[in-house]
C-alpha positions in Angstrom: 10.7 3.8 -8.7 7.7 5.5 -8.5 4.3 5.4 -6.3 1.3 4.0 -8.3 -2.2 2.8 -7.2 -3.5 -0.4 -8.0 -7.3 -0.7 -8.0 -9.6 -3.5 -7.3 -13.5 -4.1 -6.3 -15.1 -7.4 -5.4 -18.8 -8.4 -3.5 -19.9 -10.2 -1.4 -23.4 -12.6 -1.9 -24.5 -11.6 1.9 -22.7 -9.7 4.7 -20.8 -12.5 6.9 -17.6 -12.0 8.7 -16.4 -15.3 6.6 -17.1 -14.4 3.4 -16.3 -10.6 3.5 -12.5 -12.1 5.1 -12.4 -14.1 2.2 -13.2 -12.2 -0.6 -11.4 -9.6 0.5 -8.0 -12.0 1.2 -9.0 -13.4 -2.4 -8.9 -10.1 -4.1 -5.7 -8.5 -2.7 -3.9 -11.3 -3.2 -4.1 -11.3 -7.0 -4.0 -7.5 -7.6 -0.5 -8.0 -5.5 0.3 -10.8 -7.3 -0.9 -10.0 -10.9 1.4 -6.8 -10.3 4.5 -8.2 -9.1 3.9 -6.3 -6.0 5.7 -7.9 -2.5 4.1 -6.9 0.8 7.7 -4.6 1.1 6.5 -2.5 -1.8 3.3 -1.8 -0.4 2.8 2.3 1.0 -0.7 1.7 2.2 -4.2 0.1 1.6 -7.3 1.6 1.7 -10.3 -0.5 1.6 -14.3 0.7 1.2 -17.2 -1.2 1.6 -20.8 0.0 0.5 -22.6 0.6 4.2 -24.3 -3.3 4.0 -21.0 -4.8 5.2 -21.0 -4.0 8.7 -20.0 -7.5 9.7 -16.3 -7.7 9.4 -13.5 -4.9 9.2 -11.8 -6.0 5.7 -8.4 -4.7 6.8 -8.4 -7.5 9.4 -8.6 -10.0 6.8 -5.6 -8.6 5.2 -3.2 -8.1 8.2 -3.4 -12.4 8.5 -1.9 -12.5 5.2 1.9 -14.1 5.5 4.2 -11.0 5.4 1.3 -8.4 5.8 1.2 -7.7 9.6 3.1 -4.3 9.1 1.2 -2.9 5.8 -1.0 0.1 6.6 -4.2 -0.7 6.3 -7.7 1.0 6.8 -11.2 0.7 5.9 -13.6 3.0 5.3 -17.0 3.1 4.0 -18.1 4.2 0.1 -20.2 6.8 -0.7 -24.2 5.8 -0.3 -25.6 7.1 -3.7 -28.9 5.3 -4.5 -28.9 2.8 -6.9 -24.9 2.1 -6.2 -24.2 -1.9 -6.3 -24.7 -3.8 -2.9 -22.6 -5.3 -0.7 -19.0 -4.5 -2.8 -15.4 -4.0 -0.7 -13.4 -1.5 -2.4 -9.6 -1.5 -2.8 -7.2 1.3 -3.7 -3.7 -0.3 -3.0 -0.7 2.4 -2.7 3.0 0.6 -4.1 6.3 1.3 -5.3 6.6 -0.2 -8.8 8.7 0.7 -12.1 5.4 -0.9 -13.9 4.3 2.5 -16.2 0.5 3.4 -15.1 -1.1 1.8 -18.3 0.6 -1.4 -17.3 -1.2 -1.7 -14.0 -3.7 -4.7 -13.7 -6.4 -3.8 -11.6 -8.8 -6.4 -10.3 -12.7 -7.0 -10.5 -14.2 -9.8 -9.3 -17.5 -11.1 -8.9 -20.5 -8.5 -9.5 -17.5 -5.7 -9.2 -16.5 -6.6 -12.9 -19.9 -4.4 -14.1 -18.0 -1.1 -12.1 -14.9 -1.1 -15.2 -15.2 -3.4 -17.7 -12.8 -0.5 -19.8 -10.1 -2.4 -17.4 -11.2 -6.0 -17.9 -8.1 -7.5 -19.2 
């Protein structure tokens, strides 16, 4: 088995507590699931956001996920460069797979897709 990372971006429309829980809930989720990734298999997370979420901690969102509550998690925020897109959660998630590195789905949703559409699938 071997460590890989498993990538994945979304944003938000406005900086709520609700809808930065959700999204971010929303997009772990399927990079877990469209990676046949169990919450056991899971080194760490780390989550960004660009420094216009300030209303939620992400990593929260993720710890009240069924089977979760013991899957390092932290948040952190992305680098400010001027013209980056608003309001977008990060996600680099750390797991034990025997899925080769080209076979890794990563996940884009919402305005995030326009980050790596090489990796749209």
């Amino acid at each position: 088995m071997t460590v890989r990372g498993i990538r994945g971006a979304t944003t938000v429309e406005s900086d709520h507590m609700e809808s930065v829980h959700e999204a971010t809930r929303t997009l772990v989720i399927e990079m877990a699931k469209s990676n046949g990734v169990d919450p056991e298999d899971i080194i760490s997370v780390i989550i960004s956001t660009t420094r216009d979420v300030k209303s939620a901690f992400p990593a929260k969102a993720v710890r009240t996920l069924d089977g979760w509550k013991f899957v390092p998690v932290m948040c952190t925020h992305e680098m400010d460069v001027q013209g980056s897109m608003p309001l977008c959660i990060r996600v680099l998630m750390h797991v034990n797979s025997e899925i080769s590195q080209k076979d890794i789905r990563h996940i884009y949703h919402s305005e995030a897709v326009k980050l790596r559409p090489d990796l749209q699938q």
